[in-house]
C-alpha positions as CSV (number, residue, x, y, z in Angstrom):
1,X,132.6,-24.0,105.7
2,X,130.1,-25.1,103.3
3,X,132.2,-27.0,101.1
4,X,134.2,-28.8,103.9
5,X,130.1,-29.8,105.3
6,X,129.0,-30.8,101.8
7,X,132.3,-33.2,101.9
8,X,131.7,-34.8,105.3
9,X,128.0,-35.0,104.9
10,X,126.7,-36.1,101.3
11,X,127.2,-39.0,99.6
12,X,130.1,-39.1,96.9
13,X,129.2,-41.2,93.5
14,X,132.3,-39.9,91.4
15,X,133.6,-41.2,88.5
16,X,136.2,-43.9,89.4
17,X,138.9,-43.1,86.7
18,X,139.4,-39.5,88.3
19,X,141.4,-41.4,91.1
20,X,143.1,-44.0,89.1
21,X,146.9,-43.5,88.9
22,X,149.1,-44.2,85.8
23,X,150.5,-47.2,88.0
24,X,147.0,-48.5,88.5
25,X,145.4,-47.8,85.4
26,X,148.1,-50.2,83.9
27,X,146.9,-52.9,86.0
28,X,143.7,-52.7,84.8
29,X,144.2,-52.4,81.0
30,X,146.3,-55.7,81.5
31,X,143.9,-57.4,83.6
32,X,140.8,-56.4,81.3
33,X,143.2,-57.9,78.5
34,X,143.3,-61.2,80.0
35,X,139.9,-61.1,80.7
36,X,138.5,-60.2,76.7
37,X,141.2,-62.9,75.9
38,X,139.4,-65.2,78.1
39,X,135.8,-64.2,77.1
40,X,137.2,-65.4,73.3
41,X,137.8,-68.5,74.3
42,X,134.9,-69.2,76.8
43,X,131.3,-68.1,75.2
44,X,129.4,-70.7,76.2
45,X,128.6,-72.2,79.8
46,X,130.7,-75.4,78.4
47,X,133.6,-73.5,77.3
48,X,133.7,-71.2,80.1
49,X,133.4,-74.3,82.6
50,X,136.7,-76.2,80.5
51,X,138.7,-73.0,81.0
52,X,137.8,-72.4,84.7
53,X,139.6,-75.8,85.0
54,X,142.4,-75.3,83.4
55,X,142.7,-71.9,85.6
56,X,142.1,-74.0,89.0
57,X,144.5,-76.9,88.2
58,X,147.2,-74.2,87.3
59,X,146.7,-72.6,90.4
60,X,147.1,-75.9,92.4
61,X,143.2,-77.0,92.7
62,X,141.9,-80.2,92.6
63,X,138.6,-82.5,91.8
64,X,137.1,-83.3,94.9
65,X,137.2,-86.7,94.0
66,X,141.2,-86.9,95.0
67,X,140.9,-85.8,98.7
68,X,139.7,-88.4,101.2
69,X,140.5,-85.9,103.9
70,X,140.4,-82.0,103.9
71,X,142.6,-79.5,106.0
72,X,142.7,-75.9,105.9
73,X,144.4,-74.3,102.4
74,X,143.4,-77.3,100.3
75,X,142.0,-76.0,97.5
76,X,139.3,-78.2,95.6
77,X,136.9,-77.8,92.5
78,X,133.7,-79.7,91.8
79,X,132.8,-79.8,88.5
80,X,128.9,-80.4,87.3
81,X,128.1,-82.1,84.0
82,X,130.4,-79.9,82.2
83,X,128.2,-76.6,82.1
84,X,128.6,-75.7,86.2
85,X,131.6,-75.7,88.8
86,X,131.7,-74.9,92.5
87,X,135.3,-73.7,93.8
88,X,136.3,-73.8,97.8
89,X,139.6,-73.3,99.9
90,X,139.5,-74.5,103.5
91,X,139.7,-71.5,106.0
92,X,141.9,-72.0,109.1
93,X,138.3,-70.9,110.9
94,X,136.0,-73.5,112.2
95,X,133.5,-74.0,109.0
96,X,130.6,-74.3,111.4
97,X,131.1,-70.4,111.7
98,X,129.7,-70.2,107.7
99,X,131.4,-70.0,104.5
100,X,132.2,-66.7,102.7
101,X,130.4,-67.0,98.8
102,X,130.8,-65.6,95.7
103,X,128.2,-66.8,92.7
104,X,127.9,-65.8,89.2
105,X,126.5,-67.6,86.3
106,X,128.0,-68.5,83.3
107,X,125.0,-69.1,80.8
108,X,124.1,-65.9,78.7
109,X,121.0,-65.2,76.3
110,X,121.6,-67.2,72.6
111,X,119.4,-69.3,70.1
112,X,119.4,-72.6,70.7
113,X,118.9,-75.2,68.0
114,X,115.5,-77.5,67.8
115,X,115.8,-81.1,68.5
116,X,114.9,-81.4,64.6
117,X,116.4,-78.4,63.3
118,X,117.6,-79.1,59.2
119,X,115.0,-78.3,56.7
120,X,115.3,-76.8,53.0
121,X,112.6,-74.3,51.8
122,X,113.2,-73.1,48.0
123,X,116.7,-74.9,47.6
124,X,117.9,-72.7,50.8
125,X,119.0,-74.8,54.1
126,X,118.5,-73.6,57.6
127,X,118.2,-74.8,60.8
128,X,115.6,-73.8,63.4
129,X,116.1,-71.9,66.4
130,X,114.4,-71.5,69.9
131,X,116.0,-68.6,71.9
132,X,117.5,-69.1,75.3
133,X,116.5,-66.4,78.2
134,X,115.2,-62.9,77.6
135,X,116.4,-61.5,73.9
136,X,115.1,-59.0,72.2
137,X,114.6,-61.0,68.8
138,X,115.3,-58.4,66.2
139,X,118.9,-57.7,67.4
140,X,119.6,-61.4,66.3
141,X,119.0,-60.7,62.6
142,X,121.9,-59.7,60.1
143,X,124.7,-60.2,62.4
144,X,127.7,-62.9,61.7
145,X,126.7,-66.0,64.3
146,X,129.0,-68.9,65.4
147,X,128.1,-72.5,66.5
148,X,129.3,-73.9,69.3
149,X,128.8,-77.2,71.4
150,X,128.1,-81.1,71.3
151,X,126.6,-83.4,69.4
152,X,126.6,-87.1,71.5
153,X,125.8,-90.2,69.1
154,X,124.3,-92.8,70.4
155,X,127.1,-94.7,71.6
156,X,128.8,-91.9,74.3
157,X,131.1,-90.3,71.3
158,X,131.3,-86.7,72.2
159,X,132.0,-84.6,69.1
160,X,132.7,-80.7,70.1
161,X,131.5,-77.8,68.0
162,X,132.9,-74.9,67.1
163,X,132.5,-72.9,63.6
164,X,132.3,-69.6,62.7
165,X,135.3,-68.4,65.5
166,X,138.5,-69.0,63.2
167,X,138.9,-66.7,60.5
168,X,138.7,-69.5,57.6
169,X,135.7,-71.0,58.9
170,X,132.2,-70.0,57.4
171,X,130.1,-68.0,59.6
172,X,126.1,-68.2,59.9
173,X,123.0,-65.4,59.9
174,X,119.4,-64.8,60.2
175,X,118.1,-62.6,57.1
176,X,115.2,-59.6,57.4
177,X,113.4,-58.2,55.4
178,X,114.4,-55.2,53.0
179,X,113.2,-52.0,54.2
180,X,111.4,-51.9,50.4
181,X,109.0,-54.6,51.3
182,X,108.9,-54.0,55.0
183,X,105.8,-51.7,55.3
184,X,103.9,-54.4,57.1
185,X,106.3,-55.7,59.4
186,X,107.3,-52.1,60.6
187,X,104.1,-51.1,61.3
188,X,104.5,-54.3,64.5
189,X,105.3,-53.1,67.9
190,X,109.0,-53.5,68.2
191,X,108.7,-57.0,70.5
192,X,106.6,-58.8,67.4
193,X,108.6,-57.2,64.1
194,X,110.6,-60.8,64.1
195,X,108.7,-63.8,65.3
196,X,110.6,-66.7,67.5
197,X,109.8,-68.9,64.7
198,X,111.3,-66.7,62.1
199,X,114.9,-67.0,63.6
200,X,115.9,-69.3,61.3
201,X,119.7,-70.0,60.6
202,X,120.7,-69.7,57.3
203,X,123.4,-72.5,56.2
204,X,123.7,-73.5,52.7
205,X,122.8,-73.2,49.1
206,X,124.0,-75.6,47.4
207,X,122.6,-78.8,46.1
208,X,123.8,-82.3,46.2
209,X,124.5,-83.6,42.8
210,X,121.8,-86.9,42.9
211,X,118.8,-86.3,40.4
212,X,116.8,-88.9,42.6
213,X,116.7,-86.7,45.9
214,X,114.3,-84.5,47.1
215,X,116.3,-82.0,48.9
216,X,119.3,-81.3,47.4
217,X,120.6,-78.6,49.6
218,X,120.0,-80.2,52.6
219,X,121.0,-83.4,51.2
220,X,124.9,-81.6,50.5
221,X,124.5,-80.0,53.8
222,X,124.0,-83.3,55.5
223,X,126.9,-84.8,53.7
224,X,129.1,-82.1,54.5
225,X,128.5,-82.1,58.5
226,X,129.1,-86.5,57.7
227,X,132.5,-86.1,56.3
228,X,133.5,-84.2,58.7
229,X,132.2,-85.1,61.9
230,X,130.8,-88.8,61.1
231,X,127.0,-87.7,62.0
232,X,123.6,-88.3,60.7
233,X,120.7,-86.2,60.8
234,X,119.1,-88.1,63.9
235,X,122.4,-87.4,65.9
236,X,121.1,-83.9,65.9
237,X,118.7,-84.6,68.2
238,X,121.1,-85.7,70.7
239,X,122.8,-82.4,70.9
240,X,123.2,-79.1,72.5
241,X,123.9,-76.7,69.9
242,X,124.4,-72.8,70.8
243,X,123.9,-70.3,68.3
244,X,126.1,-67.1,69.5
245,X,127.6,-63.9,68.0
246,X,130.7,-64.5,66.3
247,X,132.1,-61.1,67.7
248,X,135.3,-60.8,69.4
249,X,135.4,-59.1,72.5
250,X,137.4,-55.4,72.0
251,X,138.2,-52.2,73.2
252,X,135.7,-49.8,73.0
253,X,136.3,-45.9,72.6
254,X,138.9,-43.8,71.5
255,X,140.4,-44.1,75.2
256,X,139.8,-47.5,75.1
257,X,137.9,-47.2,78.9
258,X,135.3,-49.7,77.8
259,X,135.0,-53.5,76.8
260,X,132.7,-54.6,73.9
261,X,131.7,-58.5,74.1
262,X,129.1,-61.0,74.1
263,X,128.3,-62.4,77.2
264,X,129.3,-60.2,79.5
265,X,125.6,-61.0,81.1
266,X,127.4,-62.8,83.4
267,X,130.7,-63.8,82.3
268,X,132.0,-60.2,83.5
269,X,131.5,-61.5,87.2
270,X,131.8,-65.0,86.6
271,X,135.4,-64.1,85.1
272,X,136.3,-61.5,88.2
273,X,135.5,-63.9,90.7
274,X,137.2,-67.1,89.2
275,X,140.7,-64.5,88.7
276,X,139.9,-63.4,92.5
277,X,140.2,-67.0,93.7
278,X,143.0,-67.8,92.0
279,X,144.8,-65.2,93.6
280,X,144.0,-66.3,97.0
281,X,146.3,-68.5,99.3
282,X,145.2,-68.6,102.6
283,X,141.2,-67.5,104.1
284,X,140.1,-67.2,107.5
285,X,136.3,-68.5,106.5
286,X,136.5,-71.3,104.2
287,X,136.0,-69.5,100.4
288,X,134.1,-70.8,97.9
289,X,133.3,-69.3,94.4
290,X,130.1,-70.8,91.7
291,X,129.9,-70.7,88.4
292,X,126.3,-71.6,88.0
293,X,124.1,-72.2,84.6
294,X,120.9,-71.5,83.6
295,X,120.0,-68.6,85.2
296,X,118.5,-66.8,82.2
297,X,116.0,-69.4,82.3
298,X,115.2,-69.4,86.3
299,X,118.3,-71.1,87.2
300,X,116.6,-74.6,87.1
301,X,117.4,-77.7,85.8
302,X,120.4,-80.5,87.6
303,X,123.0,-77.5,86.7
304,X,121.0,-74.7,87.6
305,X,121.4,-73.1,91.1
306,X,117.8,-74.4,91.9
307,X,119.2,-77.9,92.3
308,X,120.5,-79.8,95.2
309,X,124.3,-80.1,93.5
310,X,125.7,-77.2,95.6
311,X,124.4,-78.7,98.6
312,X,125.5,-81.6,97.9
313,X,129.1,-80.2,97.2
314,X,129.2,-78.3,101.0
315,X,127.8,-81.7,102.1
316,X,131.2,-83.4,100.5
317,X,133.4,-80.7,102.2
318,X,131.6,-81.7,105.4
319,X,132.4,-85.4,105.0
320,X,136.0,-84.7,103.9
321,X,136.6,-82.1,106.7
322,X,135.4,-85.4,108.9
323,X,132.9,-83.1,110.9
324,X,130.0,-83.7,109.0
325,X,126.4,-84.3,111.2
326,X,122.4,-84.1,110.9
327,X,121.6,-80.4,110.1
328,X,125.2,-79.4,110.0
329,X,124.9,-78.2,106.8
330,X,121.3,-75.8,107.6
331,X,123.7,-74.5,110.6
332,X,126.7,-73.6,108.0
333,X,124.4,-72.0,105.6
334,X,122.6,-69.7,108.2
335,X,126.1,-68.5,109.1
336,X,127.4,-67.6,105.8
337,X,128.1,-64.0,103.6
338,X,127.2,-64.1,100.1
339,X,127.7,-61.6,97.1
340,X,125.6,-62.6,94.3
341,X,128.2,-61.6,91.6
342,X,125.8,-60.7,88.7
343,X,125.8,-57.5,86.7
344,X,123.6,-54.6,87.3
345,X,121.7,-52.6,84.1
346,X,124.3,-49.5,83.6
347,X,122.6,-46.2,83.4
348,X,122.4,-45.1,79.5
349,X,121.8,-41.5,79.0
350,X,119.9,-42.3,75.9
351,X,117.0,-44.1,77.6
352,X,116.9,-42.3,80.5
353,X,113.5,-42.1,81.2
354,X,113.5,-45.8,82.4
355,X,115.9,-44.8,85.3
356,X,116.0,-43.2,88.9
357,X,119.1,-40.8,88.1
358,X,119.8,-40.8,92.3
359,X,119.3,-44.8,92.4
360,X,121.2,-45.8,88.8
361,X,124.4,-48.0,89.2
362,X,126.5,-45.6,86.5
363,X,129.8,-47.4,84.1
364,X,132.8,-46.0,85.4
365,X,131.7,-45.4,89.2
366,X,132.5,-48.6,90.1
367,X,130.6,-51.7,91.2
368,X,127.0,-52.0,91.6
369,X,125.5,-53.1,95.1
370,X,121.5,-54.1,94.7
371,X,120.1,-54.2,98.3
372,X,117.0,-56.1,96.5
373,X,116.2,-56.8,92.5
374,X,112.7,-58.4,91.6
375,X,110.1,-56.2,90.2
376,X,107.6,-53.6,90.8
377,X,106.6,-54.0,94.7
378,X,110.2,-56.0,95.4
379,X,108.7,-59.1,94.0
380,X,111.0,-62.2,93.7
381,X,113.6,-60.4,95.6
382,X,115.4,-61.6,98.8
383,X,116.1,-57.8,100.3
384,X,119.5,-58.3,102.0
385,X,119.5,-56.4,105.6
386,X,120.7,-53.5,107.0
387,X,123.3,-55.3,109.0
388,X,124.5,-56.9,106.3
389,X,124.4,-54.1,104.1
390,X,126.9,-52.2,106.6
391,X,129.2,-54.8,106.8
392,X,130.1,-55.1,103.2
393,X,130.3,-51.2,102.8
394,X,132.9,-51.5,105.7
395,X,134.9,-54.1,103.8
396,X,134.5,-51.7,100.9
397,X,135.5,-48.4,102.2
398,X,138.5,-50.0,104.5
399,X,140.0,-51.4,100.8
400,X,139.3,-47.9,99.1
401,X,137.6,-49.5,96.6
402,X,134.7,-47.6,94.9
403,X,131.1,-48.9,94.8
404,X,127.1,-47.6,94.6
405,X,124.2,-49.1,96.1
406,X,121.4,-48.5,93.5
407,X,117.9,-50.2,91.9
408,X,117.4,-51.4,88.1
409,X,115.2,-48.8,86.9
410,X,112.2,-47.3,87.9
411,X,109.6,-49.1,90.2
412,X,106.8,-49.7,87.9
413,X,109.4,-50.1,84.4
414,X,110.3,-53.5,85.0
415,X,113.1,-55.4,87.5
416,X,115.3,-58.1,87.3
417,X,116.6,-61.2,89.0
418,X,119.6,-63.2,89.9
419,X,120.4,-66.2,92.3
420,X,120.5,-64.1,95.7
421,X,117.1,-65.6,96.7
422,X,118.4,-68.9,96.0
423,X,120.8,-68.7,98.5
424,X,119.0,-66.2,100.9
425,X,116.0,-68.9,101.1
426,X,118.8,-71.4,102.9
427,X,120.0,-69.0,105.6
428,X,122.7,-67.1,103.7
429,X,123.1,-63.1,104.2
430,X,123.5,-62.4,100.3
431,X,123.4,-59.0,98.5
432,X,123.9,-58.8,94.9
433,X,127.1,-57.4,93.7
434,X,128.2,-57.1,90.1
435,X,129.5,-54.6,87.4
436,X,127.2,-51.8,85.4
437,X,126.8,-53.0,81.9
438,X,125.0,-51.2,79.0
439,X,123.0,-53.3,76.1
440,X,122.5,-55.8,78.7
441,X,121.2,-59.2,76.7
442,X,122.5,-57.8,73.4
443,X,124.6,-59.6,71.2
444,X,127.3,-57.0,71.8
445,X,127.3,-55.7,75.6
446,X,129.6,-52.7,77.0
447,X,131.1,-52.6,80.3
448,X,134.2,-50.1,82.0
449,X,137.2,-51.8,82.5
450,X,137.7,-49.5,85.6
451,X,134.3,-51.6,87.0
452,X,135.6,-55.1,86.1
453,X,138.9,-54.5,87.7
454,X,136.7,-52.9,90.6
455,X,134.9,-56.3,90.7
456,X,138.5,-58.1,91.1
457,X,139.4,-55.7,93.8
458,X,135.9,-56.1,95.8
459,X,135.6,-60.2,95.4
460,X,139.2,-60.2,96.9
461,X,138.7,-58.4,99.5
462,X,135.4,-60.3,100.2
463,X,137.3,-63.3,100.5
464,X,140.1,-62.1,102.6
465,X,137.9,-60.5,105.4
């Protein structure tokens, strides 16, 4: 009697893989395959935005640009100055009834290169760094890196980077210090052991052969980067140049249960949600799927969530859709769903002190529903309500797909944030949603391929309710 009680009454948070079937764990080995084959080709928010559209165009989307009119099961794409995108297909329901969202972001903690970056100290060339969202600096140091991105001359030629990926290109690294000499710099608190200005790239040795110039090595350097891309050092200030790991996403394990990549922070979700959309062919609310940038820096800027461009794209499918009116689009937003598809800090047994066993979203158990991030006393966060709460557990539990409802760490350790509040602050009911990683903002980040292929199942589902 008390074991039958226990398993009507109390909550169940069991591991997810304890239910999966050989039939199903297939399908999630191949789609976690496709999805590290993916993250290989998409580690920037550049790169990820030009795959995205060659996934939409092969699934039969289009740039709003080519509709004059919309009708229901058109399926459109709007893309933002190459580094955002926002998806949509047209529900057969009346739009003023509010839209069903699903946002992730695509940027990820890097290094970043100055506006004036080349310089040669002691016949070494480097260039300078300034990190991008929240790193911890000394993981940076002593690990292969890759550049990736744009340089833009003057004249509108775009040249696109990428060196350090293929395996007969060079690849880059930040030095430390040898533990010999390190007495000093050990005794630092962990946070100052490697200062921001100390994560310098290292990228040549050689010197030019000309007796008359001053710095030789960044001379040869300079010449190099001329012959083959046809840019002088000033063109360097007209570029966005990512720093990155240059490890390939694997496997991780003996079972192979996990995945091992950089970027997952938030490609993980950005990735589930762009494969659940493509999947789709006919909603009931009109579906629509971001892929924002900047968040790790507080999501402003012209391609960051805090900007008017999303508004402006529901504004389009408005005036396409014919319907459009003053404070039509307030009215949609107040009537729309939301899941704020970014990932939640996995529970690590190792560091366990800075987690609420009962409240930890756990790898393997499926994905992670925050009711509110922020900070300490909820600070920052938008606090999704009870209602709404119930209603995406229903859609969960009537799909059989496994999820937890939990908090990222303990009150007083620290918090987090995503672009719920964003969102939440026009009307929408938004809850954040995403998959348990560990290492979070690490150059290499593990997640369970049971979670992402949970993500797939729940942004699916989301849409198709």
């Amino acid at each position: 009697m008390e074991e039958s009680l226990e398993k009507k009454l109390c909550r169940k948070n069991e591991n997810g893989w304890e239910s999966v079937d050989t039939r199903k764990k297939e399908s999630i080995f191949n789609f976690t395959k496709d999805y590290m084959n993916f993250l290989n080709k998409a580690k920037t928010e550049r790169e990820f935005i030009a795959e995205a559209k060659k996934m939409a165009e092969a699934n039969g989307y289009k740039d709003i640009s080519e509709f004059e009119k919309l009708q229901p099961g058109d399926k459109i794409f709007f893309i933002n100055r190459e580094k955002s995108m926002y998806l949509a297909i047209i529900g057969t329901e009346n739009i003023e009834n509010g839209l069903h969202i699903i946002g992730s972001h695509v940027d990820s903690p890097r290094l970043d290169l100055k506006p004036n970056p080349l310089y040669e100290d002691t016949e070494l060339a480097y260039l300078k760094t300034h990190y991008y969202g929240g790193i911890k600096k000394y993981q940076w140091t002593t690990i292969p890196l890759s550049i990736h991105g744009v340089i833009v001359k003057p004249n509108g030629e775009k040249i696109t980077i990428n060196i350090g990926e293929d395996e007969n290109d060079p690849i880059f690294t930040i030095t430390d210090l040898l533990p010999h000499l390190a007495q000093d710099q050990m005794e630092k608190k962990l946070k100052n052991g490697i200062d921001g200005e100390a994560l310098n790239l290292l990228v040549g040795s050689i010197p030019y052969q000309d007796e008359k110039a001053k710095e030789k090595v960044k001379l040869n350097i300079l010449n190099i980067l001329n012959q083959k891309y046809g840019i002088v050092e000033a063109d360097l200030q007209s570029s966005e140049l990512e720093i990155i790991p240059e490890f390939k996403a694997r496997s991780l394990g003996f079972d192979s249960s996990m995945v091992a990549a950089y970027g997952q922070d938030d490609k993980v979700c950005a990735y589930t949600s762009l494969a659940a959309m493509m999947s789709l062919e006919e909603v009931k609310n009109t579906a629509v799927c971001i892929l924002s940038d900047k968040e790790e820096i507080g999501s402003m800027g012209n391609t960051g969530m805090e900007s008017h461009m999303f508004d402006f794209f529901i504004s389009e499918l408005l005036n396409k859709l014919q319907i459009n009116k003053p404070n039509l689009l307030d009215k949609v937003f107040c009537y729309s769903k939301m899941l704020s598809s970014d990932v939640d800090a996995g529970f690590d047994p190792i560091y366990a002190s800075v987690s609420d066993k009962l409240n930890a979203g756990f790898i393997g158990k499926g994905i992670s529903l925050n009711k509110y991030t922020g900070s300490r006393g909820k600070s920052g966060a938008s606090d999704a309500n009870a209602e709404y709460v119930a209603w995406v557990r229903n859609v969960l539990e009537k799909n059989d797909i496994k999820y937890q409802i939990v908090e990222l760490g303990k009150v007083d350790i620290g918090g987090g944030g995503t672009i719920a509040y964003i969102l939440a602050n026009k009307g929408v009911d938004v809850i954040d949603c995403g998959v348990p990683v560990l290492s979070m903002h690490a150059p290499y980040e593990v997640t369970s391929k049971f979670d992402i292929y949970s993500a797939f199942e729940t942004y699916k589902a989301f849409w198709k309710e």
